[in-house]
N, C-alpha and C positions, 0 to 999 in steps of 0.2 A: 737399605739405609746406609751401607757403607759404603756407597759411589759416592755418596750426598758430597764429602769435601771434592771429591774429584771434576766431580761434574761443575760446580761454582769454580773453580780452578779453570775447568774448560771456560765456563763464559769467560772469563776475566779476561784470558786468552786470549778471547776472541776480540773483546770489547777496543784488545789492545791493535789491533789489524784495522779497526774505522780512527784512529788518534790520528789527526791530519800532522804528522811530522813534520815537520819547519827549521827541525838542525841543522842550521849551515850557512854557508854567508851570501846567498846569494837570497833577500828578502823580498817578501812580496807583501804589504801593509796595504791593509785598507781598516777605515776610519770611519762611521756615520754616525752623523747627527754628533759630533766630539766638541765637548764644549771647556777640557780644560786647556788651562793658563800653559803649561811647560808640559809634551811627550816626548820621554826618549826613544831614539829610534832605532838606533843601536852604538855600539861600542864595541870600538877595534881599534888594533897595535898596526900603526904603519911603519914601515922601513924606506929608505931611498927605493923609488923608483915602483911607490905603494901606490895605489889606484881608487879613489873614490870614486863612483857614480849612482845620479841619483835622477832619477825621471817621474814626475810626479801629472798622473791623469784625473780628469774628472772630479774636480773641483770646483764645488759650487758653495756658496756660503748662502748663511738665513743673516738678516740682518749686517751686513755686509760693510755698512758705515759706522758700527760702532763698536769695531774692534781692530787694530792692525794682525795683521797674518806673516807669515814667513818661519825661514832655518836659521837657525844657528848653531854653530861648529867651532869645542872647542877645543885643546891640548892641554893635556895635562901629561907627568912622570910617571904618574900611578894610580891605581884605580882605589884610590880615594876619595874624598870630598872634593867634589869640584869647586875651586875657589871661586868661580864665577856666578856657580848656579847656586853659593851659599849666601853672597855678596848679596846674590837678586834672588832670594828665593819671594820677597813679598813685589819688587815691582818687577815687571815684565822690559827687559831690555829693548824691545821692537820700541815702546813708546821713549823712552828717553834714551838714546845709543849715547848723548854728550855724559852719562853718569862715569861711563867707564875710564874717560880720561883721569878719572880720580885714583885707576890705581894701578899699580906698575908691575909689568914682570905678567903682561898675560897674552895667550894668542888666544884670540879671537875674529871669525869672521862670522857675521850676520848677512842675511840676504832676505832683505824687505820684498814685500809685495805692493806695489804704487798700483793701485786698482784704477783709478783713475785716468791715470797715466798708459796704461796695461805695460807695466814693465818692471823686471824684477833691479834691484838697488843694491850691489852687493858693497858691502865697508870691512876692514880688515883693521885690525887692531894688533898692536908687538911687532917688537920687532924678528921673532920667527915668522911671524907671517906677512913678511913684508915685500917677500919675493915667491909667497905662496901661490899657483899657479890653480886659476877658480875661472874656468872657460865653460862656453856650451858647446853641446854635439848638436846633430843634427836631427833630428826624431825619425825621417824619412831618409835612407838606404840613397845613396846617390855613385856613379862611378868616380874613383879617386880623379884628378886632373892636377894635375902640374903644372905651378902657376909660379914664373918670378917675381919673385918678391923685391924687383928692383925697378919693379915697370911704373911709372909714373900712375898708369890710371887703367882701369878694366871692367869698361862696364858691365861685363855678362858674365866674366870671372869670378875668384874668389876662392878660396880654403875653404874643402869639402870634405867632413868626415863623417862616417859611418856612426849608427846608435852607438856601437861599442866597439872602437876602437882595439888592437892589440896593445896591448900596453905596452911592447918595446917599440910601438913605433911613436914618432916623435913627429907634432905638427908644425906648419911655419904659417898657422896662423896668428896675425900678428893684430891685436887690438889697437886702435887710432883715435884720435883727438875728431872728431868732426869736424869739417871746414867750415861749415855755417854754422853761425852763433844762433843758440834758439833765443826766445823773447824774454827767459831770464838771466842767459846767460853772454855777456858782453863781448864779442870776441877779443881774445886773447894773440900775444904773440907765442908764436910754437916755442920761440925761444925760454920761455921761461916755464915752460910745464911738463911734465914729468912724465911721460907715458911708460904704463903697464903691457909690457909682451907677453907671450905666453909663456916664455920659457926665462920672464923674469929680468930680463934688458931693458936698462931705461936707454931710450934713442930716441930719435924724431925718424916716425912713418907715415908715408902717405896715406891718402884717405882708405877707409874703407870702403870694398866694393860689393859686399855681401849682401846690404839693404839691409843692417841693422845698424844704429845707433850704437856707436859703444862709446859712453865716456871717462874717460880714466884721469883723476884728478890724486895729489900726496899733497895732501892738505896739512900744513903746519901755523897750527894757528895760534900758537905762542912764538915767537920771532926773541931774536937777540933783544932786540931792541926794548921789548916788553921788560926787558928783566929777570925771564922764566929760563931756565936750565933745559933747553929743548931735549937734551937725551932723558932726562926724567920722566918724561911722558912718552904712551904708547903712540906708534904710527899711526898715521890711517889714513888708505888708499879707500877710493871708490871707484867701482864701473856700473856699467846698465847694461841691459841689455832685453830686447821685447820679451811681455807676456802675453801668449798665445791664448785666444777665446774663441772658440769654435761652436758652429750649432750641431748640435745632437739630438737628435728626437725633441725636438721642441724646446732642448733650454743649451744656455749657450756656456758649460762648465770651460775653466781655465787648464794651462798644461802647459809645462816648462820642463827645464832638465839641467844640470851642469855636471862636470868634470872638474874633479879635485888629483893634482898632481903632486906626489910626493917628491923630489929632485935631489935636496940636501941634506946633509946630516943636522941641520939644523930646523927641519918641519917633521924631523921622526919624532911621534910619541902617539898616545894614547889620545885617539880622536872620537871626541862624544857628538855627536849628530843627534838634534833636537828639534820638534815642529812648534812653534809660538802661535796661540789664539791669545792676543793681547788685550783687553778689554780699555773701549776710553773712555774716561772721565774718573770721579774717585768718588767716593761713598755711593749716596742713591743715584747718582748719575752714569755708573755704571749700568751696561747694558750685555748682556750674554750672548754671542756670538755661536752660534752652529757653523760646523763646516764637514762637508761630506769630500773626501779624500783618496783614492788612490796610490799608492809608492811604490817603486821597486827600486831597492839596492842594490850594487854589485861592490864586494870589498876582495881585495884582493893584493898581496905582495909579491909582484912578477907574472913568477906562473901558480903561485900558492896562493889557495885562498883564504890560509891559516891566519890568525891573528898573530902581531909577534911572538908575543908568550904563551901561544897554542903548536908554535912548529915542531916544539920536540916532544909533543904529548904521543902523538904515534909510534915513535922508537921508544918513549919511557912506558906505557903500558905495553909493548907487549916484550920488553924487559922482565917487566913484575910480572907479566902473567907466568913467564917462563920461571920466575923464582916463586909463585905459590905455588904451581904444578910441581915443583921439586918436592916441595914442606908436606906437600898433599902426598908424593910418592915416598916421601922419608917416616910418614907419620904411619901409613898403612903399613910400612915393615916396622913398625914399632908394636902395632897392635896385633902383627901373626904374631910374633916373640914372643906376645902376653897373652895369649887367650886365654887363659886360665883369670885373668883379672881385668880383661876388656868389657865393657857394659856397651849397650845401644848409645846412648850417649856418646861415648867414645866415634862409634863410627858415622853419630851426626855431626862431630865435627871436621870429621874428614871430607865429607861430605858440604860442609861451608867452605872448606879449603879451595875443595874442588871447583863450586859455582863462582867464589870468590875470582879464580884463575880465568872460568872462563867467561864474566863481567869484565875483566882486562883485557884480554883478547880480540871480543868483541868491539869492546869501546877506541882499543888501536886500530881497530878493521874501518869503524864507523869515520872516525877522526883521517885514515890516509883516502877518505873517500871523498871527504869533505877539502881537502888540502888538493885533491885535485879537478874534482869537477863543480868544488861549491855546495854541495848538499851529500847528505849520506844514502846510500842504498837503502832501503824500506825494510829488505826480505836480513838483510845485517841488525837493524836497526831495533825489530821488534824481538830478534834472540836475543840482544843487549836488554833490552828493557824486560823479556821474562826473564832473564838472568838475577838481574836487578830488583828485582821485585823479591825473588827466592831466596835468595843471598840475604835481603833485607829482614825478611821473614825471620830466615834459620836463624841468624843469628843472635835479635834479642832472645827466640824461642831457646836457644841452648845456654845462654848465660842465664836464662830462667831456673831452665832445671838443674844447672850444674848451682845455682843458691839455692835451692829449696834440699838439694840433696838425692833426686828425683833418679832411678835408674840405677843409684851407684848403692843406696843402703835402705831403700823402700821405693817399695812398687805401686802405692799409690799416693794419690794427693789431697792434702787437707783443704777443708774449704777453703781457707784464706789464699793458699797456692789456687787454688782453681779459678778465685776472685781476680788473681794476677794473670793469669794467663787470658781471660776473659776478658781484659783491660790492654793487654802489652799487645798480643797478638793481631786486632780488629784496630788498636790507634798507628802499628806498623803498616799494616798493609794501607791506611786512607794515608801517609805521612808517604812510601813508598809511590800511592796514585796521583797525590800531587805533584812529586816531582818529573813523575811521568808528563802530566801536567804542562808542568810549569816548562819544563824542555823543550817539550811542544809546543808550544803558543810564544810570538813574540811579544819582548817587553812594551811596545809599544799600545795593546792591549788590554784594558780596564782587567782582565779577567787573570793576566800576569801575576800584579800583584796581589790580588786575592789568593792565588794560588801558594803563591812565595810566603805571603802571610800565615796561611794556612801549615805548610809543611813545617815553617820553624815552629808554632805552637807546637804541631804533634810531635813532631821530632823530639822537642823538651822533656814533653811528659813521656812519652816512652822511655828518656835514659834516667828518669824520677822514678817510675815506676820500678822498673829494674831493679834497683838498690835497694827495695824493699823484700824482696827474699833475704838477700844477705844479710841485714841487718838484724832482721826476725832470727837467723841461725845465729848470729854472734850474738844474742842476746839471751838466746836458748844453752849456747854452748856455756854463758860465762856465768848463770844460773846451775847448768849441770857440773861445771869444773870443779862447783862447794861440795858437790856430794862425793862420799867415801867409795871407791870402789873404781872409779871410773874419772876422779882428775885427772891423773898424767895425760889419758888417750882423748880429753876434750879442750884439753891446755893444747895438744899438737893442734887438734881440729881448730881452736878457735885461732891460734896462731896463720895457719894457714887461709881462714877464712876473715879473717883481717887483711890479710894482703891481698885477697880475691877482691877486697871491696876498695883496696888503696888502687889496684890496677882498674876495675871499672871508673871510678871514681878521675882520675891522670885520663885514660881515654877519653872519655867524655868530654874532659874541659880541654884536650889537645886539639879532639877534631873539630868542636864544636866551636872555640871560642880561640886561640893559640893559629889555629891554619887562617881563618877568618882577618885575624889581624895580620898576618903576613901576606896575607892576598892584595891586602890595600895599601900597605908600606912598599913594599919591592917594588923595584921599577918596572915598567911595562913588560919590556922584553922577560923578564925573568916572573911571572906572573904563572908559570907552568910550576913553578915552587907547592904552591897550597896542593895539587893533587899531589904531588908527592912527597909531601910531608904526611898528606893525609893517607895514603896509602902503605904507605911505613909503620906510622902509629897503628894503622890496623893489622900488619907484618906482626911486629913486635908484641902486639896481644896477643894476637894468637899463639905464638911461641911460646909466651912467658904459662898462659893457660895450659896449653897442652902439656909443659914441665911440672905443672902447679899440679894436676890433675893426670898424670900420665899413671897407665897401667902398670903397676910395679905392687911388688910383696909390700915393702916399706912405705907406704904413701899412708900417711893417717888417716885421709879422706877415705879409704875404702873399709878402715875397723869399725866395724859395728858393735855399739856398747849392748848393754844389756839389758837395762830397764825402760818401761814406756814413758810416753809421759800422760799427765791426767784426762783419760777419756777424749785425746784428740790424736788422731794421727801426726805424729811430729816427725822432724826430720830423723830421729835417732829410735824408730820404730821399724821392725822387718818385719814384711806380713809375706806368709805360707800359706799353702795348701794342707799341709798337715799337721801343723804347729811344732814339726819336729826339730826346729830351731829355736824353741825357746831358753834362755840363758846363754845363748851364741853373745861370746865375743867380741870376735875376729874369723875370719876366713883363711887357711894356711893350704896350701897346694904340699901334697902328699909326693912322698919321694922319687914313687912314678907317673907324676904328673895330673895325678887324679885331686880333685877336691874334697876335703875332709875338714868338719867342725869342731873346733876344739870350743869345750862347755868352760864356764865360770867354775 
């Protein structure tokens, strides 16, 4: 029976080796039978010369007339509220794009799906994204060919590029006005229309020779004239471009792709990429849209696949890890000096020091893996995550028994302690598997937030729970401080167990709620702030604990008083084997280093 934790430990282990791991920016989403309104699909920090792409297969939809479909992408400073998606959280943007003109100061690009038509509608809104650069690849591998861009006309030519381009290379494919007017649209003179290049030049170019349609229109449709303050209102550019519908074993699902170009310091920021099932009509005339889905992302800043405020996580973990490996090698020469008043305890905290270091370590291994191939190593990954899990573990488990008093002035546990550990230890380890979880599975996934939902309940009640050892001792101690004999040495204890519960107490609300708010305030780039804020506040507990509680003659925590308390094993009870400690004290280390009890 005493394999029994080990062996559950081994499954957990193991359970951890089938987690389909998904850490990293290069995504792979699929979708069925998905029927809500707004999915995010991910979120990243672009810099000049940032790289979106996004290729979407095997799309087929149920009821397919009574809902609009498509992306939209949009910018924001910080991973905040997005003003957009708070603007529209009850109507869906796909069905009215003309709402947006009512409010200023936003980049936004949407890209409709014209089902009818078979071709995707992209509209761009602000003026950062007014020379944001939203082209398609090519789905099919073709060889480069070199093609002037000055030549009048090319029938069998045309800008050819590869699924996935290198992102330092740069195309001169050039988007064009069509020369023939379709049957709603009048032909125009070139002179007065505006065309969208790829790299964000308005000029007059010849037609395109590709065999797609692309039409690019800067549609201003408040004029001088009107009396409207034209810079008050967002831009907005349109183009097209075909949507592919192929047969496949018997059904004929859709499949497109584009390319999103970062260029100026003017399109960096935090880009939320979102898929729209928009429903038409309003009350009962609404009707529920199915759509079954494939995606794959690639995000990436150059040759980094980090997000901005993910690049310096790798050099800042394994920074700290090399400062808790110190704390860990300075704490265990703290405890040779003291054997004489070291407890188990003691060296399970050195022991949280230690897993704590190498949870950093890890996580900077995992993170420089991600940075350069897009996803993390598997056999890295799952040391991180049982690290994580351990670290998670020990440490409510030692703030446990350092409040019950457990190791350091009795050796066993009263029911109510054993009722806490029986609650803290089993909601650590499910709050621990969700976040396993939750890391694993993309947000785009019904099963995300469930998870995320899940982890901050437990999380709560574990640092609720907690609190309740200590409170129980300082409630014990300031009951026993009246009695004669024994104030002074429970006025030290309860002083000191006061600030044990001010320091959980500050913890709790720094990492929990304190980092949280400066994760959504700070600007993108600096968004690597929240781990290490929150990495610090865990630094700084530790310290202040280990000072609080450290092996030393004079520490009041380790005097042992002298009387029980009524018929229940209490914190200020010592139990022996031969009761030859009764009326004990304190504990004093004898001249030659030996231990000796000095009586009442």
């Amino acid at each position: 029976m005493a394999t029994a934790p080990n062996e559950k430990m081994f499954v957990f282990c193991l359970l951890i080796l089938f987690i389909p791991f998904t850490l990293g920016r290069n995504h792979r989403i699929k979708l069925e039978d998905e029927t809500r309104q707004t999915i995010e699909l991910s979120k990243f920090g672009f810099l000049q010369s940032g790289v979106l792409r996004v290729n979407f297969t095997n799309m087929w939809f149920k009821n397919k007339n009574s809902a609009n479909f498509g992306f939209s992408m949009e910018k924001t400073g910080s991973d905040g509220i997005s003003p957009y998606m708070e603007q529209h959280s009850d109507n869906c943007v796909l069905n009215d794009p003309e709402q947006i003109n009512n409010f200023n100061q936003i980049s936004l690009a949407i890209l409709k799906f014209n089902l009818e038509k078979k071709e995707i509608v992209i509209t761009k809104f602000g003026h950062d994204f007014e020379n944001l650069t939203i082209e398609k690849f090519q789905p099919e591998p073709q060889p480069a060919i070199v093609v002037d861009t000055t030549a009048s006309s090319n029938e069998e030519g045309g800008n050819i590029s590869t699924l996935f381009p290198s992102s330092d290379q740069t195309t001169a494919q050039t988007p064009t006005i069509a020369p023939k007017a379709t049957s709603k649209t009048p032909p125009k003179n070139t002179s007065g229309t505006t065309h969208l290049s790829s790299n964000g030049n308005n000029g007059t170019t010849p037609p395109s020779s590709n065999g797609n349609k692309i039409i690019v229109t800067h549609d201003r449709r408040r004029r001088a004239n009107d009396g409207t303050n034209e810079e008050t209102l967002p831009q907005r550019k349109e183009k097209t471009w075909p949507l592919v519908q192929k047969t496949v074993n018997d059904s004929m699902p859709y499949s497109g792709n584009f390319t999103v170009k970062i260029q100026t310091k003017a399109e960096e920021g935090l880009y939320n990429l979102y898929f729209h099932i928009c429903p038409k009509g309003k009350g009962k005339e609404k009707k529920t849209a199915h759509v079954n889905i494939e995606i794959d992302i690639v995000e990436k800043n150059g040759e980094n696949f980090l997000s901005a405020g993910e690049e310096p996580l790798p050099y800042m973990f394994g920074i700290l890890s090399i400062l808790f490996l110190g704390t860990a090698i300075y704490w265990l020469h703290v405890l040779r000096d003291n054997r004489d008043f070291t407890y188990k305890v003691h060296y399970m905290m050195f022991t949280l020091i230690l897993l704590k270091s190498l949870d950093l370590m890890f996580q900077a291994v995992n993170y420089h893996f991600i940075s350069r191939d897009g996803k993390p190593e598997e056999s890295w990954e799952v040391l991180y995550y049982i690290t994580h899990l351990l670290k998670g573990a020990l440490l409510f488990t030692t703030i446990v028994l350092i409040g019950t008093g457990y190791f350091f002035i009795k050796h066993v546990l009263s029911d109510r302690d054993k009722k806490i550990f029986l609650i803290v230890i089993p909601l650590q380890i499910l709050a621990n598997t969700a976040q396993i979880v939750m890391e694993s599975t993309e947000e785009a996934n019904t099963q995300y937030t469930t998870w995320k939902e899940l982890f901050i309940l437990v999380d709560l009640l574990c640092c609720g729970a907690i609190l309740f050892p200590v409170v129980w001792s300082i409630r014990h101690l300031q009951e026993g401080s009246q009695t004669d004999g024994k104030a002074a040495l429970n006025l030290a204890k309860l002083k000191l167990f006061r600030h044990f519960y001010v320091m959980i107490v500050c913890y709790i609300y720094f990492t929990r709620i304190i980092v949280y708010l400066i994760k959504i305030t700070v600007p993108f780039q600096y968004m690597w702030l929240d781990d290490f804020f929150n990495n610090a506040a865990s630094f700084v507990f530790f310290v202040l604990t280990g000072f609080k509680f450290r092996p030393a003659p004079d520490n009041p925590y380790l005097h042992v008083p002298q009387d029980e308390s009524d018929g229940e094993v209490e914190m200020e009870e010592v139990v022996t084997n031969a009761g030859i400690a009764d009326g004990v004290t304190r504990l004093q280390p004898s001249s030659n280093g030996k231990r000796i009890f000095e009586t009442a």
